[in-house]
C-alpha positions as CSV (number, residue, x, y, z in Angstrom):
1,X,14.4,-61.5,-43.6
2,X,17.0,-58.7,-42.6
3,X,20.5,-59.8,-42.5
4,X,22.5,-58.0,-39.0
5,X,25.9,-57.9,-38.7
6,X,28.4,-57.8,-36.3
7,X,30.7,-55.1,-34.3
8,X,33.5,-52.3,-35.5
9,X,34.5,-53.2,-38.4
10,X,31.4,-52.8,-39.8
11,X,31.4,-49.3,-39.7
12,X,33.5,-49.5,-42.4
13,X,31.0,-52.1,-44.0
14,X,28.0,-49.8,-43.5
15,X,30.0,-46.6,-45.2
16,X,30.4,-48.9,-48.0
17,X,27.2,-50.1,-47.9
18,X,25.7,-46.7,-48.1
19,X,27.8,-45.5,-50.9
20,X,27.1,-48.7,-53.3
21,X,23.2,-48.6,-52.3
22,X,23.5,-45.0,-53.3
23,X,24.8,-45.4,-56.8
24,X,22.3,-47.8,-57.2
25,X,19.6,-45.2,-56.0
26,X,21.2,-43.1,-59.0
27,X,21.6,-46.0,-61.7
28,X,18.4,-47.3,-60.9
29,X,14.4,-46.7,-60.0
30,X,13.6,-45.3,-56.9
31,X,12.6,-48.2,-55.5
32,X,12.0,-51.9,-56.0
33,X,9.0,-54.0,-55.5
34,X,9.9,-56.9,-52.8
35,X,7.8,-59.4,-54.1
36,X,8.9,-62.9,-52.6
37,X,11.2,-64.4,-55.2
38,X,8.8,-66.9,-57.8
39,X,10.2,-70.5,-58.2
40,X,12.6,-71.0,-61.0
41,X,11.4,-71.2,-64.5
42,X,11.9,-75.0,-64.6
43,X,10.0,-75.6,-61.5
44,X,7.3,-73.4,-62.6
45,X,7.3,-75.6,-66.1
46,X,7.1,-79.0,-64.1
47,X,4.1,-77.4,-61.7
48,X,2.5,-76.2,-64.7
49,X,2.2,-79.8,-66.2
50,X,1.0,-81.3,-62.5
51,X,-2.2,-78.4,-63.1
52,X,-5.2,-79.6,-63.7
53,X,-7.0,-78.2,-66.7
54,X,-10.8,-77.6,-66.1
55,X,-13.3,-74.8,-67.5
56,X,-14.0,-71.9,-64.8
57,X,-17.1,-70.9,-63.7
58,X,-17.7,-67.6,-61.7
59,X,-21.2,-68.6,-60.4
60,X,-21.5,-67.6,-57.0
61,X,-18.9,-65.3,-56.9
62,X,-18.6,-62.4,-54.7
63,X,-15.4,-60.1,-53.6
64,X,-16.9,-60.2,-49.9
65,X,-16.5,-64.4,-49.8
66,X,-12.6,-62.8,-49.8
67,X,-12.1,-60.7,-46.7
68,X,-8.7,-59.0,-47.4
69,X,-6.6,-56.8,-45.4
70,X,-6.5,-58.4,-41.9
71,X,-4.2,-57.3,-39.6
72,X,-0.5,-58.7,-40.7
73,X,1.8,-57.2,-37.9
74,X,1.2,-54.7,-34.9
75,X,-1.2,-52.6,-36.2
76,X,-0.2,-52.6,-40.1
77,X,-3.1,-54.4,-42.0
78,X,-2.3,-56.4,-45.5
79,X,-1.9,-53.2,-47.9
80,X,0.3,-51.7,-45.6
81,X,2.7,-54.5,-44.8
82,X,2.9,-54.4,-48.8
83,X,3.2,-51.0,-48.9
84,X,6.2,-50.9,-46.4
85,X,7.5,-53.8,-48.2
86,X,7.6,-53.0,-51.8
87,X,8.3,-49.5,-51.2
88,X,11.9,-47.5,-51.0
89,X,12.0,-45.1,-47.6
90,X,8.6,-45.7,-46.7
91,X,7.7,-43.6,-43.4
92,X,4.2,-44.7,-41.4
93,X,2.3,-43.3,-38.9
94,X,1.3,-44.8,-35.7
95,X,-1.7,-46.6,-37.6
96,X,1.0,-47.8,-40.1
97,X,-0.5,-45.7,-42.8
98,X,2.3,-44.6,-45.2
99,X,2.6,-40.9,-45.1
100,X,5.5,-40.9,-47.3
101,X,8.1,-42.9,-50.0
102,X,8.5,-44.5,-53.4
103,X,7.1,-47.1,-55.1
104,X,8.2,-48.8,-58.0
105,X,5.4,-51.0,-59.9
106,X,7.2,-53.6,-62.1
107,X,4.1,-54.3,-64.5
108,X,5.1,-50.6,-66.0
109,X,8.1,-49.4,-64.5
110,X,6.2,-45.9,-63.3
111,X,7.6,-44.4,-59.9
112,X,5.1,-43.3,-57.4
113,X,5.7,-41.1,-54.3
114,X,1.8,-41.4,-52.9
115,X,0.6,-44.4,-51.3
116,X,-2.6,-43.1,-53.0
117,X,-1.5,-43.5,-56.3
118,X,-0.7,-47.7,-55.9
119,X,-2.8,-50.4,-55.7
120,X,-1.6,-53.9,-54.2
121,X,-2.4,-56.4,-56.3
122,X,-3.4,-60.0,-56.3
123,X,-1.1,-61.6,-59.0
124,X,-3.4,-64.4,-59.4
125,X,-6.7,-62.5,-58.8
126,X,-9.5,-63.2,-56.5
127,X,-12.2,-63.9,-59.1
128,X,-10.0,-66.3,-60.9
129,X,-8.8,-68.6,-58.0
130,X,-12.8,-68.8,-57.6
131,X,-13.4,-69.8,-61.0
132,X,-10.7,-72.3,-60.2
133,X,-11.1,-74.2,-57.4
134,X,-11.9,-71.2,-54.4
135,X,-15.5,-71.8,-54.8
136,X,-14.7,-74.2,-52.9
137,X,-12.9,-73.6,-49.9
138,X,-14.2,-71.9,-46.7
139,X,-14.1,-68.8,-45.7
140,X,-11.1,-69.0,-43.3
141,X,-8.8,-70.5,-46.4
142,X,-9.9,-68.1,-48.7
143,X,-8.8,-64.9,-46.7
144,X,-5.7,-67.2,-46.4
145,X,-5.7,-66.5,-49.7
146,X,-6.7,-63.0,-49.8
147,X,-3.7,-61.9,-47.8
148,X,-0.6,-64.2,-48.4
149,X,2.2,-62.4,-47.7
150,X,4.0,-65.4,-47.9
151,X,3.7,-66.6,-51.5
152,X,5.1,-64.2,-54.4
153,X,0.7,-63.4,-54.5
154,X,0.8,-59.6,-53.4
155,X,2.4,-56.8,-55.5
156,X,2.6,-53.3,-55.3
157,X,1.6,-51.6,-58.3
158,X,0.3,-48.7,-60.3
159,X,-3.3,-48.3,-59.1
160,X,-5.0,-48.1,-62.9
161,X,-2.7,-51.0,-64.6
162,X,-4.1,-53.4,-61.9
163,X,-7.4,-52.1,-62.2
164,X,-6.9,-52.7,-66.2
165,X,-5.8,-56.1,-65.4
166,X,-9.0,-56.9,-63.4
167,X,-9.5,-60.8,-63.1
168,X,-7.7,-61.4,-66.2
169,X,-5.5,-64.2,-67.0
170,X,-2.0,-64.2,-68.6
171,X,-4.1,-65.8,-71.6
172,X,-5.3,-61.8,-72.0
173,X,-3.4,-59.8,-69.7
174,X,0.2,-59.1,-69.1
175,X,2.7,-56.8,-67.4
176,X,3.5,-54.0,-70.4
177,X,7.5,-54.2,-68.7
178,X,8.3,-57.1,-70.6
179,X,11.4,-57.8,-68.9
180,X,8.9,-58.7,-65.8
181,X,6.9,-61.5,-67.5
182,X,8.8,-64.1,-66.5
183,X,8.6,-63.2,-63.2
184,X,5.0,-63.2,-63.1
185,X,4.2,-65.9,-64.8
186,X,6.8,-67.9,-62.6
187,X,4.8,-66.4,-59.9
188,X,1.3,-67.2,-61.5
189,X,2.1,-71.0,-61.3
190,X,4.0,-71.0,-58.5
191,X,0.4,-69.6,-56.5
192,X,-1.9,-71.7,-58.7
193,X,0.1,-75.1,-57.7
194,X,0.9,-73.9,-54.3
195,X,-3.4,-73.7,-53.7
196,X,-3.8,-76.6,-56.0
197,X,-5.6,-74.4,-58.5
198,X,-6.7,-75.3,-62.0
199,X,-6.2,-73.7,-65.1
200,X,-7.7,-73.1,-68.5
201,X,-6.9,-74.5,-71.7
202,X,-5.7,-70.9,-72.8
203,X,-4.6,-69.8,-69.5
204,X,-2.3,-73.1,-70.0
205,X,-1.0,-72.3,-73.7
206,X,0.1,-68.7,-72.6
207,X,2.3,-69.5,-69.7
208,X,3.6,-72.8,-71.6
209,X,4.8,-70.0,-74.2
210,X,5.9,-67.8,-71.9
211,X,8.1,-69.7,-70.0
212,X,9.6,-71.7,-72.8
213,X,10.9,-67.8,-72.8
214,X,12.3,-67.9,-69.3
């Protein structure tokens, strides 16, 4: 993911570097969630149409059928590759717990300098790929699931707006930051088609408006 660059000159190139990523330290928040960039809004209108629409049912379900934060890289499980990601001058520990940094959470745009304090969330949540389709699946493909770090699926945000959000769909729940909506429910769509989720009728009706918006 990290771009490296070449030789002497680029000295020169890091100075200047330094000083623009400063200003925008001084224009801007404190730091920027990383989450993988959603497909475009048109691609997220012609996945949306390829979904199929089916009532969900959360028989059966249980967090546990989920098992979430494996081991991603070295010895940083799934909330703390996140947290390294998402996060602006994040320092760890030899366990790769985050002992200090700043996290921006793009569903309200509050700035947070303790790990404790944020949440990572699952865009689409766990209980609603269950009701929609993840009932299904094994248990290998479900903690596939459970810790994509791939797939614009993990966020880093504040800890009591995701647990306000819950299992909710964007047919009752949205970011507050409205300038972020697009974003997730490009991201919401993208997931859903990507695990060849369904959706329901009003889970359908809200992103159809909201990305006639995008």
């Amino acid at each position: 993911m990290s771009k490296f660059y070449a030789r002497r000159r680029l000295s020169i190139l890091g100075a200047l570097t330094a000083l623009i990523a400063s200003v925008a330290v001084l224009n801007g928040p404190s730091a920027s969630a990383a989450l993988p960039t959603p497909v475009s809004a048109a691609t997220a209108r012609s996945y949306l149409s390829q979904l199929t629409v089916a009532t969900e049912s959360r028989t059966g379900y249980d967090r546990d059928l989920f098992p979430t934060w494996i081991t991603i890289s070295g010895t940083c499980n799934t909330r703390e590759y996140i947290l390294k990601r998402d996060g602006s001058n994040v320092v760890t520990n030899s366990a790769c717990t985050a002992t200090s940094g700043s996290w921006y959470s793009p569903y309200d745009g509050a700035t947070w300098t303790a790990a404790s304090d944020v949440d990572i969330d699952h865009l689409v949540p766990l209980a609603e790929a269950w009701d929609s389709g993840a009932s299904a699946w094994t248990t290998a493909q479900r903690q596939a699931f459970a810790n994509d770090v791939t797939r614009p699926q993990l966020l880093a945000v504040t800890d009591n707006v995701n647990q306000s959000k819950g299992d909710q769909d964007p047919a009752t729940w949205m970011p507050s930051l409205t300038s972020y909506r697009c974003t997730y429910v490009r991201a919401w769509v993208q997931v859903k088609y990507y695990y060849d989720l369904s959706v329901d009728s009003a889970e359908k009706s809200a992103l159809t408006g909201y990305l006639a918006n995008c």
